[in-house]
N, C-alpha and C positions, 0 to 999 in steps of 0.2 A: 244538733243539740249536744255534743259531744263534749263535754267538762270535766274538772277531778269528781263529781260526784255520780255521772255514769262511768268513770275509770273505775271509782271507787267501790262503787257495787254492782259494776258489769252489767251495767241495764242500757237500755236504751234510749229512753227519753228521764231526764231527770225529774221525775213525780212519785212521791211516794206516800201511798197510803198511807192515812192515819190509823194507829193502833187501839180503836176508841170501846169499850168496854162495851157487851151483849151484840157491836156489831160485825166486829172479826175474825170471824172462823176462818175456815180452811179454802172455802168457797169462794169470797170476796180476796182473800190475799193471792190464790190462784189466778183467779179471772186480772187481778190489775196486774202479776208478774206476765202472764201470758200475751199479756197489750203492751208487754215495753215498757214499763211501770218498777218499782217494787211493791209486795205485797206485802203488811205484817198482819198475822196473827196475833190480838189483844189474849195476851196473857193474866192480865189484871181482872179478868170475867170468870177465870177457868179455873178447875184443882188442876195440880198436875198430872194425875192421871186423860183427864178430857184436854188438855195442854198436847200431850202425848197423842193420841190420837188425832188432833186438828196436825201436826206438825206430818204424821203418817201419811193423812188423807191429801192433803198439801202435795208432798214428796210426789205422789202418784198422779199427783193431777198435772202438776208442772215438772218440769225440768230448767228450769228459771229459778235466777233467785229470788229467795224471799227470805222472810225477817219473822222475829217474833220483840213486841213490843212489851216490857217489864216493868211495870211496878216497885221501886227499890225497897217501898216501904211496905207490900205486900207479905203477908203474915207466914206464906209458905214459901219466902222465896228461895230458900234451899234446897227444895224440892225441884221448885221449878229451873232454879238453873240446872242442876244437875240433868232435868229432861234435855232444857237447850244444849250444854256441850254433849251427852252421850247421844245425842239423836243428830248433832256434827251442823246444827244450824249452824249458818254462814254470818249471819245479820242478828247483832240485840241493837235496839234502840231502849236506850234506858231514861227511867224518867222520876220524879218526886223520891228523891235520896242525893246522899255522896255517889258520885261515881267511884270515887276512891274505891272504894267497901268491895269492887266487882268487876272492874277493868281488864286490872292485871291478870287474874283467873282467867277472863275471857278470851284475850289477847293471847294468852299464853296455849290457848286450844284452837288459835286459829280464825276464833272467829271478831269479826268488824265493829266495833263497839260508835254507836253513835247518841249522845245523851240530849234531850228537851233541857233548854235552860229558859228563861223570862227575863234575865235583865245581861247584860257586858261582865256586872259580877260571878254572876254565876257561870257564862260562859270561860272566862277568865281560869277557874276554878276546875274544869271539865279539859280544858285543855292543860292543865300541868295535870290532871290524873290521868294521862294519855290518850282520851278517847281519838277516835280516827276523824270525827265530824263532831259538829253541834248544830239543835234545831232550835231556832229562836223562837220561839212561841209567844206572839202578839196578844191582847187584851180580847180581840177580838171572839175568838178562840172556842169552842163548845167544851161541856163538861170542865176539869178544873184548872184553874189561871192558876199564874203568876198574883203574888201579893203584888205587884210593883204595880199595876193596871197600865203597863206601857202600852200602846198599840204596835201593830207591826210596824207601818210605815215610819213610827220613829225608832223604834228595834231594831231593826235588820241594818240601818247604815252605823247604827254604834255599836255593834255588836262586829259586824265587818271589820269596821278600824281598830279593835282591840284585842282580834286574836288572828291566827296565820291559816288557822285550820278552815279546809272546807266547811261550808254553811249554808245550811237548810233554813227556808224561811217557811212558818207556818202561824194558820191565825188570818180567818178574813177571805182565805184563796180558796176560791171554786172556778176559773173562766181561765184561759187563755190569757187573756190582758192582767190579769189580777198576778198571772207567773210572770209575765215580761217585766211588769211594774217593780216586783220582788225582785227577779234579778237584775235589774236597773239598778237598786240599792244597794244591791251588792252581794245579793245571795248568788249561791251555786246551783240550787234546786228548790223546790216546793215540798213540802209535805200537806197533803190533803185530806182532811176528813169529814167534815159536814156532804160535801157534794157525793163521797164514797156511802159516808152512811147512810145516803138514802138512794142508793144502788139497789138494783134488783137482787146482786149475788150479798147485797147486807144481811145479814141475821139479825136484824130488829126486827119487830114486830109490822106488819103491816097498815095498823094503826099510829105508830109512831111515824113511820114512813109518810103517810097520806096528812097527817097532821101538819108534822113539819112543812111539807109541801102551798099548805095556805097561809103560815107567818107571814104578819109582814113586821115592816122597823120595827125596832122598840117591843116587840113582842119575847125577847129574851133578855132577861137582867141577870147581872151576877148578885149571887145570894152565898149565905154562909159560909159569911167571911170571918171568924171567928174561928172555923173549923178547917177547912180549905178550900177559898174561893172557887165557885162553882156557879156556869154560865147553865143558865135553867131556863126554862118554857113556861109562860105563865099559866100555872093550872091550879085548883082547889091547893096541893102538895104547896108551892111555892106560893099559896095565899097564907098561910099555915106559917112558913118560914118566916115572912115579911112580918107578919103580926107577934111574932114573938121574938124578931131583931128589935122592931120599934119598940117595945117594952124592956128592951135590956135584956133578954135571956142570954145566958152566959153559955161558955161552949157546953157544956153537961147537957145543960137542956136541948140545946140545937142536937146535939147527937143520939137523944135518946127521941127527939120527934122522927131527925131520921133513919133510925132505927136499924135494921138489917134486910135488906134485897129491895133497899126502895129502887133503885135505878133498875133492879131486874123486875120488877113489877111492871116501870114505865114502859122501857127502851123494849123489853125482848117479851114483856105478859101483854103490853097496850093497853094496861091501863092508865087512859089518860089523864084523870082527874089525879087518885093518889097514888101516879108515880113520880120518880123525880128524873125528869122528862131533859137531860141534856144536849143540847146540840148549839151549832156556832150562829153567830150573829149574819153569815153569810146565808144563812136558809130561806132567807125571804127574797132572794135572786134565783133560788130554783124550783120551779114548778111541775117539775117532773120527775116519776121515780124510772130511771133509765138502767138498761144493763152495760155495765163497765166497758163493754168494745167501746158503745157509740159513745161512754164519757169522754174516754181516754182521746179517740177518734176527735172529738169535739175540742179539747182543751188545747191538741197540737195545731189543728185548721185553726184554732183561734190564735194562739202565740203566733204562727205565720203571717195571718193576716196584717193583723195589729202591728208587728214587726217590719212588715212591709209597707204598709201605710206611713209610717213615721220614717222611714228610709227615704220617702216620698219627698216628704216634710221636707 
């Protein structure tokens, strides 16, 4: 499996965790660096003091890379870059801002800049502010979208034909075949988070883990869209939103309904009713909360298989 984006971050198999908020610690980004993987740590959950720490605990557990995943519109993010470069991460994956704004700083200490985009525009945009890679991020997608509500499978082959740079597809992928399919279109690697999130080494709640595990279809809609598109679990919390979308409530109101630590309520307290419960539309394909060897084990025996079957073909 050998491409520019295991060139690119010295890994092994080209899969890299999602950076997804209350479920990223030090733990899960370990475990998938240590399977061949890379791992980020969700900096968007953390202060950077507890930022600091997960980056430490990290360090000691692997010797592999890993990443820390960044927020651009995140209130302390001065803080927190300043932990990424003195602490000499390798890997940001940057996301909901300019790349512009943080690039160059990064670039210039060394470290791998790779940003989430949602439409060809925006990747467009990512690659004249230098980053090293871009991750296309499909409709599909847990926690918050793209306004453009592209799905991946039509994402990834225009987002291919419109920039040079190495590209991650994500949005929709938890299997084996769902990677092969991805880079069929044209990607260079995977980024995955739904099937990580509900990993044994996730920091979610055990409650959210076991929930999400019985979704099926249609059990996840994007909601507050007003505010920023956010793919959510239908619970009391997200009956709450719908009812006051359909009346008109304007952003104000949508933001003081949800209010402050709802996702850490849901994702990392499990409360399942009022929290705001995010995860991808692919959760109703997995029925198991697994520890990362047997995922990571799983998605490569599946890319071979599937890959060899059509080689058949």
């Amino acid at each position: 499996m050998e491409n520019r984006i295991t060139d690119l971050l010295k890994i092994q198999y080209p899969i890299i965790q999602g950076g997804m908020v209350w479920c990223c610690g030090w733990r899960l980004a370990a475990a998938v660096s240590n399977n061949g993987g890379l791992g980020l740590i969700g900096a968007g959950s953390m202060t950077p003091e507890l930022l600091l720490e997960h980056i430490r605990k990290c360090k000691a557990a692997t010797r592999l890379p890993f990443g820390v995943n960044v927020p651009l519109i995140y209130h302390e993010i001065e803080a927190i870059m300043k932990v990424v470069i003195e602490e000499e991460v390798k890997v940001v994956f940057s996301s909901a801002g300019n790349p512009k704004t943080w690039t160059k700083l990064l670039k210039d200490n060394g470290i791998t800049v790779i940003h989430v985009v949602s439409s060809s525009k925006f990747a467009l945009k990512a690659e004249d502010a230098g980053v090293d890679a871009v991750v296309a991020e499909g409709f599909e997608a847990g926690g918050h979208n793209g306004r453009e509500e592209t799905t991946t499978m039509a994402l990834i082959p225009q987002v291919r034909k419109a920039i040079h740079l190495p590209l991650i597809a994500a949005g929709g992928i938890a299997s084996g075949e769902g990677m092969l399919a991805a880079m069929s279109l044209g990607a260079d690697g995977v980024q995955i988070g739904t099937r990580f999130a509900l990993s044994e080494e996730s920091s979610a709640h055990e409650n959210f883990k076991q929930l999400c595990t019985t979704l099926n279809e249609g059990d996840t809609l994007l909601s507050l869209k007003k505010l920023s598109p956010t793919r959510l679990v239908k619970n009391d919390f997200y009956n709450l939103v719908k009812e006051a979308e359909e009346r008109g409530a304007n952003a104000d109101e949508l933001l003081a309904l949800l209010g402050r630590g709802r996702s850490r309520l849901g994702i990392f307290e499990g409360d399942l009713q009022n929290g705001e419960l995010e995860i991808g539309q692919i959760a109703s394909l997995i029925r198991t909360v697994e520890p990362v060897e047997a995922i990571m084990k799983a998605l490569v025996a599946e890319y071979n298989q599937r890959l060899g079957e059509l080689k058949v073909m």
